[in-house]
C-alpha positions as CSV (number, residue, x, y, z in Angstrom):
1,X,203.5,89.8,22.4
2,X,204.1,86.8,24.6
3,X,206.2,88.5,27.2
4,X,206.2,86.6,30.5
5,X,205.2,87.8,33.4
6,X,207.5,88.3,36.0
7,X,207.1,87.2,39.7
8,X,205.8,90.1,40.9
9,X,203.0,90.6,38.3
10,X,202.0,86.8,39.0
11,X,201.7,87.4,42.7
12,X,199.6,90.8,42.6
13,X,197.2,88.6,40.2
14,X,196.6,86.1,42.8
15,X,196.2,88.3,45.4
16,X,193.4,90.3,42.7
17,X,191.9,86.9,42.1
18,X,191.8,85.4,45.4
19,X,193.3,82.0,45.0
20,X,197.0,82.6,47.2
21,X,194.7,83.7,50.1
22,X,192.4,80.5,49.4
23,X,195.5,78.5,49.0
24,X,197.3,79.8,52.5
25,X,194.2,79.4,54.5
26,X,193.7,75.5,53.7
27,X,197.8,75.2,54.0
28,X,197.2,76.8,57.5
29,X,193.8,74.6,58.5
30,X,195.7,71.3,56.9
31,X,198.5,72.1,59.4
32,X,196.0,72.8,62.8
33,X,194.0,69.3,61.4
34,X,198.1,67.5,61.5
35,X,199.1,69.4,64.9
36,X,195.4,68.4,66.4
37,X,195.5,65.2,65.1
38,X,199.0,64.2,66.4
39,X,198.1,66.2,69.7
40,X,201.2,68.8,69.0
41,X,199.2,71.6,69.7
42,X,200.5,74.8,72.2
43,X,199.7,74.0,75.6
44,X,200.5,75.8,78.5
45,X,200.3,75.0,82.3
46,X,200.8,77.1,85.3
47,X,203.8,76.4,87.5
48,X,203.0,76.2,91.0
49,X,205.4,78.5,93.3
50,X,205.4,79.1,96.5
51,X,204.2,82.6,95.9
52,X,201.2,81.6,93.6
53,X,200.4,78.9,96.7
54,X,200.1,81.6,99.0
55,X,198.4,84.3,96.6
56,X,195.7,81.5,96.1
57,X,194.9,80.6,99.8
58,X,195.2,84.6,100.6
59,X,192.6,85.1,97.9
60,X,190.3,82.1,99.5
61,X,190.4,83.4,103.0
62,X,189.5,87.3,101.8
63,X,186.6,85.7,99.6
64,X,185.3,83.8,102.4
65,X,185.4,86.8,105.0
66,X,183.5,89.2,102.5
67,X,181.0,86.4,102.3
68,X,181.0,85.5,106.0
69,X,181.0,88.5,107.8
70,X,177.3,90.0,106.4
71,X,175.9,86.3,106.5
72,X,177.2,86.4,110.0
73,X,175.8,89.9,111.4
74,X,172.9,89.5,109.3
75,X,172.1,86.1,111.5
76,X,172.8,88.2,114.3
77,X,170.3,91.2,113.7
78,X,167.5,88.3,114.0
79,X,165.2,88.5,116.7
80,X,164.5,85.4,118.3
81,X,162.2,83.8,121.4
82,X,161.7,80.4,122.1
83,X,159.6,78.8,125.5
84,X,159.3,75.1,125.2
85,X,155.9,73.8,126.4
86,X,155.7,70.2,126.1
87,X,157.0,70.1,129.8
88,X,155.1,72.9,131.5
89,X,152.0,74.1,133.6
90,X,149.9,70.7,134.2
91,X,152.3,68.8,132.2
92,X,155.4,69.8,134.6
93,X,156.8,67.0,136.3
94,X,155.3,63.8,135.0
95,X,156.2,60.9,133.4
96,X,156.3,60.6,129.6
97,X,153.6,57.8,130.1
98,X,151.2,60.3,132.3
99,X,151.8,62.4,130.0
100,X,150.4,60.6,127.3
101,X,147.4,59.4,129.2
102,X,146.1,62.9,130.0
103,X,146.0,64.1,126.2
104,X,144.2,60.7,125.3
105,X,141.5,63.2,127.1
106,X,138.8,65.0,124.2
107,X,140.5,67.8,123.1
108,X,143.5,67.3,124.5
109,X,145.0,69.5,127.4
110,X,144.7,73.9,126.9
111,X,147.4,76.1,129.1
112,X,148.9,78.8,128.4
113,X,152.4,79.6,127.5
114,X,154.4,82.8,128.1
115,X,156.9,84.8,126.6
116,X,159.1,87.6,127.7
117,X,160.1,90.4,124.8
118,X,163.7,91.4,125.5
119,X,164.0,93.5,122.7
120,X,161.8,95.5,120.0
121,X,160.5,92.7,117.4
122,X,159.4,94.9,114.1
123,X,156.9,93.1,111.8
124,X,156.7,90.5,109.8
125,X,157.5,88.5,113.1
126,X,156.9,84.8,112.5
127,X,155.4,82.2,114.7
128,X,156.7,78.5,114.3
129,X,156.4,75.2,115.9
130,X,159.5,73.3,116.5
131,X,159.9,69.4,117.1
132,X,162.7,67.6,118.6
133,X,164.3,64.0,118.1
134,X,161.8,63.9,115.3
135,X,162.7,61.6,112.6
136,X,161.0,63.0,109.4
137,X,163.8,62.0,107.2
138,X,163.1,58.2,107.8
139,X,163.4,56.3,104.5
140,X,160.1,54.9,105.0
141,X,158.2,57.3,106.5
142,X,159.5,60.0,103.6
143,X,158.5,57.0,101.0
144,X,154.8,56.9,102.6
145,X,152.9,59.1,100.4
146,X,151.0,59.5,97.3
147,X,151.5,62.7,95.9
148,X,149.2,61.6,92.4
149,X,146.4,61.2,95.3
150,X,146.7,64.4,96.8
151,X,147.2,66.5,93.4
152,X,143.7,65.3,92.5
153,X,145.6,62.5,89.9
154,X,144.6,59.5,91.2
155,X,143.7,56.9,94.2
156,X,146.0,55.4,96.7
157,X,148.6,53.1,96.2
158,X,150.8,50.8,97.5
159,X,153.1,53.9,97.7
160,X,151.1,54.9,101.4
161,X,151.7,51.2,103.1
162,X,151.3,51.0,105.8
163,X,148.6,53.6,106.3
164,X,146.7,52.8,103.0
165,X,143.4,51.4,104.2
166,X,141.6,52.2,107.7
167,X,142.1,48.7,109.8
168,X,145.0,48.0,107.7
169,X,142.9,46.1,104.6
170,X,139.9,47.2,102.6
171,X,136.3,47.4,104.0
172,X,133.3,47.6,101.4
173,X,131.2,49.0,104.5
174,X,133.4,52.2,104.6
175,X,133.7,54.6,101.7
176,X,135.9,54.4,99.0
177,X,136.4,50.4,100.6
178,X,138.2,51.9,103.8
179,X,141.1,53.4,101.7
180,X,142.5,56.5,103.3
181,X,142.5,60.2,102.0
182,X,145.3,61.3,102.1
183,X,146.8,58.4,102.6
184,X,150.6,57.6,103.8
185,X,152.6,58.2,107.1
186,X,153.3,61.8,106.9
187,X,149.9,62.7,106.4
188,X,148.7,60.0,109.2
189,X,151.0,61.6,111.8
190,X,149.6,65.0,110.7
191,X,150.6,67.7,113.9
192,X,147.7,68.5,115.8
193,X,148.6,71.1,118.3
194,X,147.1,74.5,118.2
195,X,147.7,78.1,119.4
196,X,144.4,79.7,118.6
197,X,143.7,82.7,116.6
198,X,145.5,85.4,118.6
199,X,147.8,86.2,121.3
200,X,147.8,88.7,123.9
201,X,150.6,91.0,124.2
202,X,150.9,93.2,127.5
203,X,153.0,95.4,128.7
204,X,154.7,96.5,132.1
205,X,151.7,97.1,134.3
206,X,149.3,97.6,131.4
207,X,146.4,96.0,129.8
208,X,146.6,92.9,127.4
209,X,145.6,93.4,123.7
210,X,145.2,90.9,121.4
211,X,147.6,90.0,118.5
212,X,146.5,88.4,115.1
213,X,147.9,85.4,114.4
214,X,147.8,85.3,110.2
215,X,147.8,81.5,108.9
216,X,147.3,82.5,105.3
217,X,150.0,82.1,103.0
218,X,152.5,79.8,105.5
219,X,152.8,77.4,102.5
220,X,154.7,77.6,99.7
221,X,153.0,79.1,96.4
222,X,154.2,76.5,94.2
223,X,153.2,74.0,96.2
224,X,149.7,74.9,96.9
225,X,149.2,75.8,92.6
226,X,151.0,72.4,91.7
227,X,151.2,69.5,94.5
228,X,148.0,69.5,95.9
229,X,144.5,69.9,94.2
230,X,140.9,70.4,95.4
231,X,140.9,67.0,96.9
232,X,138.1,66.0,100.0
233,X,139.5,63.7,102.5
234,X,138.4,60.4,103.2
235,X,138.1,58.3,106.0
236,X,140.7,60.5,107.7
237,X,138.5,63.2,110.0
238,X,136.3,61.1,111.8
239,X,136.8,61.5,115.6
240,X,137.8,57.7,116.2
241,X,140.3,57.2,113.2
242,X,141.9,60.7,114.4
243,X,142.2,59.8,118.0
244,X,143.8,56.2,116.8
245,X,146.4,57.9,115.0
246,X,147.0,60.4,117.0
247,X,147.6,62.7,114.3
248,X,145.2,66.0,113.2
249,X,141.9,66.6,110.7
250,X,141.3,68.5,107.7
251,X,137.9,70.1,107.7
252,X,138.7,71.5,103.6
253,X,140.1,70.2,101.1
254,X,144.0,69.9,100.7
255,X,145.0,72.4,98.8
256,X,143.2,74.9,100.7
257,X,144.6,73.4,104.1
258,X,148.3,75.6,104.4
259,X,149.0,73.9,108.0
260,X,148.8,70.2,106.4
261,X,150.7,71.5,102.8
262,X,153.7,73.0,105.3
263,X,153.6,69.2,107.2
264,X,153.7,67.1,104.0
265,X,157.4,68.9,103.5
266,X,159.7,66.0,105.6
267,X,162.5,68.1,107.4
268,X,166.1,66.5,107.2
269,X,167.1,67.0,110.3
270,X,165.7,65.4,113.9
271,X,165.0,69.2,114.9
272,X,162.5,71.4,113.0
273,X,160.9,74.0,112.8
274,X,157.3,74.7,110.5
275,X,155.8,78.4,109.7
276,X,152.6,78.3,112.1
277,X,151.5,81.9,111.8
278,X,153.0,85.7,111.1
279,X,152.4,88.7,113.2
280,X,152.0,91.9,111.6
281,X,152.0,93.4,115.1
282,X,155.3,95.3,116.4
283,X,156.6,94.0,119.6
284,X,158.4,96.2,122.1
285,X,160.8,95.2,123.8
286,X,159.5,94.1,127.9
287,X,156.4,92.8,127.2
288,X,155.1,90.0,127.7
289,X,153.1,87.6,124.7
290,X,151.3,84.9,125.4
291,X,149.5,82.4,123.9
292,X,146.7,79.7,124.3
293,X,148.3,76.0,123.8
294,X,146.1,72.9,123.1
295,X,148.6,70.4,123.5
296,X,147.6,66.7,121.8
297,X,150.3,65.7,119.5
298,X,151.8,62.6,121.1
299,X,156.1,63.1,121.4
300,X,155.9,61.6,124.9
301,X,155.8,58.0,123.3
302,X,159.3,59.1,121.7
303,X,160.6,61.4,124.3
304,X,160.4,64.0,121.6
305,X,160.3,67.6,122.3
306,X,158.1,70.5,122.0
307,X,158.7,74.2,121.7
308,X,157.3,77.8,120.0
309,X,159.9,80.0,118.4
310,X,158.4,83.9,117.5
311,X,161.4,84.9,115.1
312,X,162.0,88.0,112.4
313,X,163.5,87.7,109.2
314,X,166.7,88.5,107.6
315,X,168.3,89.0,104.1
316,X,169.3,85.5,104.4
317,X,166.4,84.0,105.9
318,X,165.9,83.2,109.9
319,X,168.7,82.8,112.7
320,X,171.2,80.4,111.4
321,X,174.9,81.3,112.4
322,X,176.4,78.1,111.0
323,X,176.8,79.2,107.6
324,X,178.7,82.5,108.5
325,X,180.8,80.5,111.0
326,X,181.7,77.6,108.5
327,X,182.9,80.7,106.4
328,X,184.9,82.5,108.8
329,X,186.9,79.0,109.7
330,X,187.4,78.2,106.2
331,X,188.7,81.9,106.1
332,X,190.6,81.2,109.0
333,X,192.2,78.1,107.9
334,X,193.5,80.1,104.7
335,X,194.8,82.4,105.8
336,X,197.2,79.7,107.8
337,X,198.2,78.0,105.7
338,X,199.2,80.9,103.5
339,X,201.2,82.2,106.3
340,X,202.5,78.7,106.8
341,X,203.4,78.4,102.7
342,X,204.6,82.1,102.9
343,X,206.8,81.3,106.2
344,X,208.4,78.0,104.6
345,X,209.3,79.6,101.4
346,X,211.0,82.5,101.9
347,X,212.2,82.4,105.0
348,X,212.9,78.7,105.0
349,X,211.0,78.2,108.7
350,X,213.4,80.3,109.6
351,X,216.3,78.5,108.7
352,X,215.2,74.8,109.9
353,X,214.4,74.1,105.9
354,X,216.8,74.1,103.8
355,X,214.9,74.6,100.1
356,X,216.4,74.3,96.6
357,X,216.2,77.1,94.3
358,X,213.3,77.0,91.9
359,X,215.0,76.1,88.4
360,X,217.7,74.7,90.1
361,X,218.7,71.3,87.9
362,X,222.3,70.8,89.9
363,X,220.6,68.2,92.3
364,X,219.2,66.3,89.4
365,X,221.1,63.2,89.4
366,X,222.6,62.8,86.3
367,X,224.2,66.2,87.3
368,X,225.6,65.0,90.3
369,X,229.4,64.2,90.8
């Protein structure tokens, strides 16, 4: 009647009932809490051979060469032309000071500019402007702006110094007391050249056609939606107060202005290039396209540079073989020093390097005789 239950009845009841399992699983999270807290949990680290050194680099260098290599021939496929013109026709020869003089003419100075076709160009072919020894990224001249202003947000501030009023203060006998819109440096040295509507493309003994030049969409959508609004400008497109700062007009408001949207974007480096227009025009290869230049942005005060690229378009983007270089030397360099690593540790550099065995503990010191 009161027979005890042996050991193995007692466990198959706790294993019914639930409470050994509940039992081992806080014995077995009390013991991780202990090992965590006294940091004696596992670890494990990887030991760095010679072979693992050279595996890794080998791995690097085939990485970067599957990487470099399409960047690389991708750069290459690009189509490119590029005629500088801030030194030719009328402006050939002179000094950077005659040079300024004659586009302090109205309208500055038209010629035209030519360029040879050397091989087929498919559409979309783009049309850019590019500056040289151009200083955008300047702290102050980045820092001149006010972007509240030009989203529609607000009126200048002291963010646009010093090209926040016209004469330098305000003046309560010019609108809005003289204070500029859009206000700032960027937008004061606003690039004025032009290469009109359309080009004319001819061929070998043939006729000249024209070719659109398409200056929709050249800005960025986000920035056209977001950064600018349906602001008029002020004090910034009469004749005088253009011609004094040499810079260009806006006859529409800023967010429907592309050219002025693609200037406001400061380049980092002292030579740039800005999306003009795209032709939607193939170009065969020996003809010739030219262009009609008004030249009046000032770089002659600077010594800067002028030029116009026609470029098509890649996977990646335009021409720019530096990334697919820097790719292939890193490559190259990885696979050196893996051959180095792979030289030194199994062939000793060919006997001049005497290694120790890996695991070897008989030069420890304390093993020493």
């Amino acid at each position: 009647m009161f027979r005890r239950k042996n050991k193995a009845e007692e466990d198959t009841n706790r294993v019914h009932d639930g409470t050994d399992n509940a039992d081992e699983g806080k014995e077995k999270s009390s013991k991780f809490y202990k090992r965590f807290a006294q940091q004696e949990l596992w670890g494990w680290s990887p030991i760095i051979t010679g072979n693992v050194v050279v595996i890794y680099f080998l791995a690097v260098a085939i990485i970067c060469i599957a990487l470099g290599v399409p960047i690389l021939l991708a750069s290459i496929r690009v189509k490119e032309v590029k005629a500088r013109y801030d030194n030719i026709d009328i402006m050939s020869g002179r000094s950077n000071t005659e040079a300024e003089n004659l586009l302090m003419q109205p309208g500055g100075v038209q010629y035209p500019i030519t360029m040879q076709i050397p091989t087929d160009m498919q559409p979309p072919v783009y049309v850019y402007y590019e500056l040289g020894k151009y200083y955008q990224n300047h702290k102050r001249y980045v820092r001149s702006r006010d972007d509240n202003q030009m989203a529609g947000k607000g009126t200048g501030s002291g963010k646009c110094a010093p090209e926040q009023y016209v004469g330098g203060n305000p003046n309560p006998a010019l609108p809005q007391d003289g204070a500029i819109t859009p206000c700032g440096l960027i937008a004061w040295s606003f690039f004025n050249d032009s290469f009109g509507d359309a080009a004319s493309l001819a061929g070998p003994g043939g006729a000249p056609t024209p070719v659109t030049l398409d200056q929709s969409d050249v800005a960025w959508e986000y920035d056209v939606e977001h950064l600018y609004g349906p602001v008029q400008p002020v004090n910034f497109n009469t004749e005088q107060l253009a011609a004094s700062r040499g810079g260009n007009t806006s006859g529409t408001v800023l967010n429907k202005n592309e050219h002025f949207i693609v200037w406001m974007r400061p380049a980092a480096q002292p030579t740039f290039r800005k999306l003009w227009a795209v032709i939607d025009t193939p170009l065969p290869a020996g003809t010739t396209l030219t262009f009609n230049i008004t030249n009046q942005y000032n770089t002659y005060r600077f010594g800067g540079e002028k030029a116009l690229v026609i470029s098509t378009n890649s996977w990646m983007g335009g021409k720019n073989m530096f990334l697919g270089v820097c790719y292939l030397v890193i490559a190259g360099i990885a696979l050196l020093v893996s051959i180095g690593f792979l030289t030194t540790y199994h062939l000793g550099c060919f006997g001049l390097v005497k290694r120790r065995k890996f695991g070897d503990v008989s030069q420890l010191s304390w093993n020493r005789s």
